[in-house]
MARGU-33111 format. One record per residue (C-alpha): y negated, x, z negated; residue number from 1. Coordinates in steps of 0.2 Angstrom, whole numbers. Each point is the difference from the previous one (the first is absolute). Layout:
<recs>
[rec [Y,X,Z],NUM]
...
</recs>
This chain:
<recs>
[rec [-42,99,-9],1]
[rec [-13,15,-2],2]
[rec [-19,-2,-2],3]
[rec [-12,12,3],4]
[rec [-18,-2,-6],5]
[rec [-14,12,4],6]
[rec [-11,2,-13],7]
[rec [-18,11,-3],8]
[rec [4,13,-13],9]
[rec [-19,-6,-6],10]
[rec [9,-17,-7],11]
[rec [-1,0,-16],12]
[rec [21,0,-9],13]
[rec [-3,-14,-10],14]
[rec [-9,-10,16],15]
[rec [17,8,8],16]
[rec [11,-9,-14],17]
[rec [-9,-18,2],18]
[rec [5,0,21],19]
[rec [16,6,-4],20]
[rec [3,-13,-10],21]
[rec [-9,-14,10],22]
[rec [10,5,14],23]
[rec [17,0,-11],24]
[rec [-5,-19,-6],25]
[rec [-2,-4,21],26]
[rec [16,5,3],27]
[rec [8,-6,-13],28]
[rec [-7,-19,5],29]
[rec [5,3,19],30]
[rec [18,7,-8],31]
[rec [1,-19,-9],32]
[rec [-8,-10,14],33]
[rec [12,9,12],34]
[rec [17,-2,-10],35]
[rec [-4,-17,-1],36]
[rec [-4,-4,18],37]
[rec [19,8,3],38]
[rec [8,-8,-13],39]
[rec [-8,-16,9],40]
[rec [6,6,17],41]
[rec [17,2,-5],42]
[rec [3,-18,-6],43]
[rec [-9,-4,15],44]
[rec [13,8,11],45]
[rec [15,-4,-9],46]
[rec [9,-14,9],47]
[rec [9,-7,-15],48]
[rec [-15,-4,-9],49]
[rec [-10,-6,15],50]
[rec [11,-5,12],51]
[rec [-3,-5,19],52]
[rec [-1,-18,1],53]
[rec [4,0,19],54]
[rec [16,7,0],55]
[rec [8,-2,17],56]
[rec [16,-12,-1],57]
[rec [14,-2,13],58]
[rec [7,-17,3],59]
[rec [20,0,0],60]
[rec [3,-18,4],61]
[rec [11,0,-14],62]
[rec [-5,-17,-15],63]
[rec [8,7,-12],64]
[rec [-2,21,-1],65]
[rec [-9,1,-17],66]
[rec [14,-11,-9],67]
[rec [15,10,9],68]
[rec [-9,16,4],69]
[rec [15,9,-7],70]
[rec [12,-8,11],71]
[rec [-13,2,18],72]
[rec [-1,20,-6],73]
[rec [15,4,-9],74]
[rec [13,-11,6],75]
[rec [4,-8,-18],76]
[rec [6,-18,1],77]
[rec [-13,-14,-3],78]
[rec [-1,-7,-15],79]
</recs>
């Protein structure tokens, strides 16, 4: 990021250094606010730490798939 500034050349250098420096201090609080809103907006969007309570499901008709699951999906005997 690049920032130009037009000055007057009549500005006095140290009125010159107080801006400069004002304008450092806003950006370094927009630089914090920022990094924070993204830091927020990443745990937002992560689906392990938030995840969708209405996840679509698909009824098999079978009672007993979460007890034998390896058996309906890998052929394994039952247990």
């Amino acid at each position: 990021m690049q920032i130009t500034i037009t000055v007057p050349d009549t500005l006095p250098k140290e009125r010159l250094q107080q801006r400069i420096q004002e304008l450092e201090q806003s950006l370094l609080t927009e630089a914090k606010f920022f990094a924070v809103f993204v830091k927020q907006q990443a745990v937002a969007d992560d689906p392990w730490t938030n995840p969708a309570i209405a996840l679509p499901t698909v009824d098999a008709g079978i009672e007993d798939f979460a007890l034998n699951h390896d058996h309906y999906l890998y052929g394994l005997d039952k247990p």
